[in-house]
C-alpha positions in Angstrom: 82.0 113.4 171.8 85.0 111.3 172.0 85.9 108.4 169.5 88.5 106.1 169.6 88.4 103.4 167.1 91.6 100.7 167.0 91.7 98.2 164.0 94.2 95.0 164.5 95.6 92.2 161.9 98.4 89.7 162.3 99.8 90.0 159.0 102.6 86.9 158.3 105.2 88.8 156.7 108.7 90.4 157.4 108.1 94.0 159.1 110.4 95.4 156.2 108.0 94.1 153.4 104.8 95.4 155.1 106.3 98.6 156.0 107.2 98.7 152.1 103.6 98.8 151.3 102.6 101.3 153.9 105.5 103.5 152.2 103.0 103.4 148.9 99.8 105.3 151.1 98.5 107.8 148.7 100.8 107.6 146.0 99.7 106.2 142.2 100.6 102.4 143.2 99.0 102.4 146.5 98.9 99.2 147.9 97.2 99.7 150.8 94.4 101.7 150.5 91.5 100.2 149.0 91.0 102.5 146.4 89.0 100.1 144.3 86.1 99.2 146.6 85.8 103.0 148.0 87.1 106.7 147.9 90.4 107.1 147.1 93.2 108.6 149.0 95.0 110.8 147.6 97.7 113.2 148.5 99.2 116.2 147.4 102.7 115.0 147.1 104.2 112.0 147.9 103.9 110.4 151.2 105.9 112.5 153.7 105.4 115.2 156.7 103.0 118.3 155.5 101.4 116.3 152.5 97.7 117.3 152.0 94.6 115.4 151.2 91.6 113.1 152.2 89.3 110.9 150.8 85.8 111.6 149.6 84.8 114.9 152.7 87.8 113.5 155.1 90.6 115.6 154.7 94.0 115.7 156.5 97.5 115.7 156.5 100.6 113.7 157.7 101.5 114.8 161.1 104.2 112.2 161.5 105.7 109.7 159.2 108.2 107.3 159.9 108.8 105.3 157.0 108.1 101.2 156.9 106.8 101.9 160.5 103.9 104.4 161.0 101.7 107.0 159.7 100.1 110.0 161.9 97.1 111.8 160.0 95.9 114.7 161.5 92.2 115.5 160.7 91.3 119.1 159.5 88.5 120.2 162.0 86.0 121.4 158.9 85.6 117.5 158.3 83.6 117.2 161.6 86.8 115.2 163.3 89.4 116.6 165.4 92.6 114.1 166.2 94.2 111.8 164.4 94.3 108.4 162.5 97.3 106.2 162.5 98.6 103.1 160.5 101.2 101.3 162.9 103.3 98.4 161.8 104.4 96.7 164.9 107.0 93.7 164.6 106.0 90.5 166.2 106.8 86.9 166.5 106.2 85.4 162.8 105.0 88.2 161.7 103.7 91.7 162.0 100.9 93.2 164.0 98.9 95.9 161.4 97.0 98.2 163.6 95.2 101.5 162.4 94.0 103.7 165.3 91.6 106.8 164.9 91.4 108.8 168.3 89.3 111.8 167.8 86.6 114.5 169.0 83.6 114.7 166.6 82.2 118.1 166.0 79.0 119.5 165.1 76.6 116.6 163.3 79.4 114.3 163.1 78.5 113.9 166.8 75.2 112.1 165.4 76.8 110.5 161.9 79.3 109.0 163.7 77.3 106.2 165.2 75.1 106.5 162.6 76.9 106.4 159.6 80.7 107.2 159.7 81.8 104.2 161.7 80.5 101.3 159.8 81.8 102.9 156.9 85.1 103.8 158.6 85.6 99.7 159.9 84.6 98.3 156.6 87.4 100.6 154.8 90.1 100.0 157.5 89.1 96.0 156.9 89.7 96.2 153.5 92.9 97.9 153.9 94.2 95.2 156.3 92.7 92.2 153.4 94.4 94.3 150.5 97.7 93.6 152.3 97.1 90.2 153.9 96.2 89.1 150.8 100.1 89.8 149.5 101.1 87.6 151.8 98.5 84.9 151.7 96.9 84.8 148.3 93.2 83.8 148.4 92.5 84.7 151.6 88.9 85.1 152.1 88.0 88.8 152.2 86.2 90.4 155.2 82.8 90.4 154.0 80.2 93.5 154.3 77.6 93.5 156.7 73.6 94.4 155.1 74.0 97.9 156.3 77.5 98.5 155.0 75.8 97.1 151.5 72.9 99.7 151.8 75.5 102.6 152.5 77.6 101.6 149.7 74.7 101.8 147.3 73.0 105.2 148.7 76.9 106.6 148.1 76.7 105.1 144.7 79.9 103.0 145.2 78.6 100.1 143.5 78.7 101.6 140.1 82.2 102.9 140.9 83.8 101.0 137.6 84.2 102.7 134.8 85.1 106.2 137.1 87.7 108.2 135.4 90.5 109.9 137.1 93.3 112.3 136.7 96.2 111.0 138.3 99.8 112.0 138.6 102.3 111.0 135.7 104.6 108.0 136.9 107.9 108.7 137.2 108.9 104.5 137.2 108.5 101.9 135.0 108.9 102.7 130.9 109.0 106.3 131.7 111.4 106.3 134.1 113.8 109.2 133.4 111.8 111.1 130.7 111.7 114.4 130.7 108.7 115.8 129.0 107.7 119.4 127.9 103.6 118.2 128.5 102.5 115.2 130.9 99.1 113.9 131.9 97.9 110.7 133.2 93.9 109.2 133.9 92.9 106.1 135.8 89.8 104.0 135.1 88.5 101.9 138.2 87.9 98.2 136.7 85.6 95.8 138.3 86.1 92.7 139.8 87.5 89.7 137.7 89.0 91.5 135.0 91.5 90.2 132.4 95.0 91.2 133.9 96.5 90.9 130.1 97.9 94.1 129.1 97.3 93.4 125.7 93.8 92.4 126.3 92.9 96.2 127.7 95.6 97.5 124.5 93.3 96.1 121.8 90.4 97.3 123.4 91.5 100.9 123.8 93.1 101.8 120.7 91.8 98.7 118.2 88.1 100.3 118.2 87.8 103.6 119.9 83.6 104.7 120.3 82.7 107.1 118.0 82.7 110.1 119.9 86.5 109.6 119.7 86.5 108.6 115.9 84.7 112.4 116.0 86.9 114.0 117.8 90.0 112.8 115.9 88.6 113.9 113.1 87.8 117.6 113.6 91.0 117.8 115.7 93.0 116.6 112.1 91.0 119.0 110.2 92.4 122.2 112.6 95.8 121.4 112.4 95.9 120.0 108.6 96.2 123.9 107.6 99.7 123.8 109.5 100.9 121.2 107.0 101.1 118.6 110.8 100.1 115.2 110.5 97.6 113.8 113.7 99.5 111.9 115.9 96.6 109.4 116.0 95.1 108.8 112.9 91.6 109.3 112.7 90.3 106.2 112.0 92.0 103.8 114.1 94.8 104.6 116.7 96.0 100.9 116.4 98.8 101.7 114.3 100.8 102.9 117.3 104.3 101.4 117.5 105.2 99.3 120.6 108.6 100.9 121.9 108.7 98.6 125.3 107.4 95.9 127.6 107.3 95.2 130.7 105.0 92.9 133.0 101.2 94.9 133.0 102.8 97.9 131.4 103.4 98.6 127.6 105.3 101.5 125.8 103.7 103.2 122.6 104.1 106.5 120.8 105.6 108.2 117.6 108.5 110.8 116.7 107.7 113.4 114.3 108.8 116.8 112.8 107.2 118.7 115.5 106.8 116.8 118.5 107.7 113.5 119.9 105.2 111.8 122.3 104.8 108.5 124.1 102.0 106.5 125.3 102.4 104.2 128.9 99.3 101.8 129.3 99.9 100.4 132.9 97.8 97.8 134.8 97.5 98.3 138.4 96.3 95.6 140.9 96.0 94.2 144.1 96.6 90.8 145.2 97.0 89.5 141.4 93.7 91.1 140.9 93.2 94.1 138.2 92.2 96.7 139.9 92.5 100.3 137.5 94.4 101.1 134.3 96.9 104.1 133.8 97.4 105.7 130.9 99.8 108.2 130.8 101.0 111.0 127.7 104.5 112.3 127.9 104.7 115.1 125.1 108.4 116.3 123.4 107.9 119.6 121.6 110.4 120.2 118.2 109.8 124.1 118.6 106.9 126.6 117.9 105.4 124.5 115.6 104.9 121.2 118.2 103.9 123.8 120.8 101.1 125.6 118.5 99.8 122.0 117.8 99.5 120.7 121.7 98.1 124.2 122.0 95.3 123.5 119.5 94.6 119.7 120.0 95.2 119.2 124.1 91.8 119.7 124.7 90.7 117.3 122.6 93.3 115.1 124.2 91.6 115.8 127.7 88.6 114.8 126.5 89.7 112.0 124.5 91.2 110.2 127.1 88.7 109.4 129.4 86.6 108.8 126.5 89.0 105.7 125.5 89.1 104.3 129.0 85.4 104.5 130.2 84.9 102.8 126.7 87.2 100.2 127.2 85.3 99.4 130.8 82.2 99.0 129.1 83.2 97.0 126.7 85.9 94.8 128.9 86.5 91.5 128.6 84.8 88.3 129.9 86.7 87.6 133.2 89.2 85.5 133.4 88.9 81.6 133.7 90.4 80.1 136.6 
């Protein structure tokens, strides 16, 4: 069975400053794919010719990439799909032409999901691609809505309780951490819903002004391995407020602590879309001060990993009103 599927949008913007966002498909500030709304892409490197990845069973890699200009994925047969899917950005008159093209053969029972399933699924994603960047240019633009069925999909998938998901993500390498070097890094994202504060502060408080108590616990037996090495907690174990603020920068702020044994620093970063908050970062970077910082991380990292997520998914459930126009 053959499919070819073409999606189209006159975006009114310079080719250069679309093709800038397309250059961000699959990376950790992806401004493209709607990540928030459905299952993210992600690669296994950054965008480029031979990177690896998918979203949700869809998996592929980049058969072609010219960058600002055009993306070739090529599907991996075992998904059911064999061919490609393309974003094109095509100069025109006042503007640019956004077009995403999927020309395939479905295999096996994709031959009967495919009408069934797959391609209202596939439209409304490509849709909200093309509204997460029209809406750069052309703030408040109505969004494309979902049809009934796309609704009912979206809840048999469990999508709609998609806030509050945490994920490990890859460490960035901009912003307050550009040009560290760490021994240890590790970074989780935390999907927000819609109409959350975009204060970075806001989300600060909330994560390390009153963590839930299974992080209170864990802080605690975590101090009481390590207090036999004569090491102070990083964190202290009743509130984790008392981090010092080292740098600010629009949605992103800068925390950590230098000690005997190990230095570490703390990035809390707000991604959105369109002005909208759309996921929090937070990234660890970890210095080690020989044996003895190593022997620590060693004994508390998986509390850390555990930690963590705990803070974030927290932090969702308790989030703030939304914000007042």
């Amino acid at each position: 069975m053959q499919v070819h599927n073409v999606h189209e949008r006159f975006v009114p913007a310079s080719p250069h400053a679309v093709g800038a966002l397309l250059d961000t498909l699959g990376g950790v500030d992806d401004a493209v794919w709607p990540r928030g709304l459905w299952w993210p892409m992600e690669l296994d490197r950054p965008l480029g010719e031979g990177a690896v990845g998918g979203h949700s069973d869809i998996r592929y890699d980049v058969q072609t990439y010219e960058p600002g200009r055009r993306v070739v994925f090529r599907f991996d047969p075992a998904c059911g799909l064999e061919g490609t899917h393309t974003f094109d950005v095509q100069p025109r008159r006042g503007g640019v032409l956004l077009r995403h093209d999927l020309t395939a053969r479905a295999l096996g029972a994709t031959r009967l999901l495919w009408p069934l399933v797959i391609r209202s699924i596939h439209d409304a994603v490509v849709e909200d691609a093309f509204d997460r960047v029209h809406e750069r240019f052309e703030p408040g633009r109505q969004r494309t809505p979902w049809s009934p069925y796309v609704r009912l999909l979206r809840r048999m998938a469990g999508l709609n309780r998609r806030a509050g998901r945490v994920q490990a993500a890859a460490p960035p390498t901009d912003g307050l951490l550009a040009g560290a070097v760490p021994d240890v890094a590790d970074s989780f994202t935390v999907a927000l819903p819609p109409g959350a504060s975009t204060d970075i502060d806001v989300w600060r408080r909330l994560l390390f002004g009153s963590p839930p108590v299974i992080v209170r616990r864990l802080l605690r037996l975590r101090d009481l391995l390590v207090r036999p090495l004569g090491l102070r907690g990083a964190w202290g174990a009743e509130t984790l407020e008392g981090f010092p603020v080292l740098g600010r920068r629009e949605h992103e702020v800068l925390m950590g602590l230098d000690d005997r044994h190990l230095d570490f620093r703390v990035s809390l970063r707000l991604l959105q879309s369109g002005g909208a908050a759309e996921s929090l970062q937070l990234t660890t970077t970890v210095t080690f001060h020989g044996a003895p910082g190593r022997l620590y991380f060693a004994l508390v990292r998986p509390f850390h990993r555990r930690i963590v997520p705990a803070m974030l998914r927290s932090a969702v459930t308790r989030r703030p009103a939304p914000q007042q126009a």
